[in-house]
N, C-alpha and C positions, 0 to 999 in steps of 0.2 A: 120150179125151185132150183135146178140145176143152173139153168138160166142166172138167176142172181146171184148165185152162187162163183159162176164162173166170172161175171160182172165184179164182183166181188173180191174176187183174187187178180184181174186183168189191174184194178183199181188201186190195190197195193203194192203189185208190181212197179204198177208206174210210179206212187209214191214215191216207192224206194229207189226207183233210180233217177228219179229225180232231185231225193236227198243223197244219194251218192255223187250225183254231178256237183251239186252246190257243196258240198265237203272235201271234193276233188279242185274245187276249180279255181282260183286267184283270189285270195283272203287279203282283204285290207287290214292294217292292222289302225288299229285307233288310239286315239290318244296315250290311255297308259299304256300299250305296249310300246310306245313311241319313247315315252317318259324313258319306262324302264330301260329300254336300248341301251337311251342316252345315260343314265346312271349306270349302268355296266360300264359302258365307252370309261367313264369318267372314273371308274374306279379302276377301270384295269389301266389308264394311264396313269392316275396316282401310284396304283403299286408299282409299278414300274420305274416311275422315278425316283421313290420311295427306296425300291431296291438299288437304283444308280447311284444313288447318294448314299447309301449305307456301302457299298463297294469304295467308292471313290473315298469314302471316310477310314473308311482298314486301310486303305493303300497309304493314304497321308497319315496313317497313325504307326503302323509299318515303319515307313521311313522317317518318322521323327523320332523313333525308337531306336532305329539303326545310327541317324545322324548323333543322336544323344549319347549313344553306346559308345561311338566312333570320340567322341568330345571326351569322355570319360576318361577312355586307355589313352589320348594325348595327356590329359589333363595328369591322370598319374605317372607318365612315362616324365613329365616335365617336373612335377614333387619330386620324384625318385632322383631325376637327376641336379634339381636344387640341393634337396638335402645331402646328396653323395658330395657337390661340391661344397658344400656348409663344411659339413664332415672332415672334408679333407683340409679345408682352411683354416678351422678349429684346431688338428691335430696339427699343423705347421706353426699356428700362434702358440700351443700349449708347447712345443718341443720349442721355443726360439724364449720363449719366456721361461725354459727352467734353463735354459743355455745362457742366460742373460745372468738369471738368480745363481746359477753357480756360478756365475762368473764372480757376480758380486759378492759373494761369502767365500772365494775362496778354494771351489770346487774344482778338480783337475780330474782329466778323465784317466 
């Protein structure tokens, strides 16, 4: 009895490290793990470029912002200075035209 016994456990011994060699040893991987690789690969370069293009779009949205900003303050510095010389053209025809109209009624200063 000890006899099969020890037969017994010799036998599972080897089993097991025979399943431990085949668990240890150079695992092929098969098709779906192949797939999936490949859709990782595929997604981690989508986000990536996904991310490049969302950077390079703030940067060009940035500086159309700034450009825009920049166009504005010309844009009003040029009104401000139309309208000053309006203003000032305005006040030289209004003062030459009551200079006129006093003249013609009569008016001495």
């Amino acid at each position: 009895m000890k006899h099969v016994y020890a037969e017994s456990v010799r036998l599972l011994v080897a089993c097991s490290l025979v399943m431990f060699v085949a668990a240890c040893g150079e695992q092929h991987e098969g098709p779906a793990e192949q797939a999936g690789k490949t859709v990782d690969q595929a997604i981690e370069k989508t986000t990536e470029s996904v991310g490049d293009a969302m950077k390079n779009t703030g940067e060009a949205l940035h500086e159309a912002a700034e450009d825009a900003g920049h166009a504005m303050t010309d844009a009003m510095e040029t009104t401000g200075d139309a309208i000053s010389e309006a203003t000032d053209s305005t006040g030289e025809a209004l003062d030459e035209a009551a200079t006129k109209t006093g003249e013609a009624v009569g008016f001495k200063e």
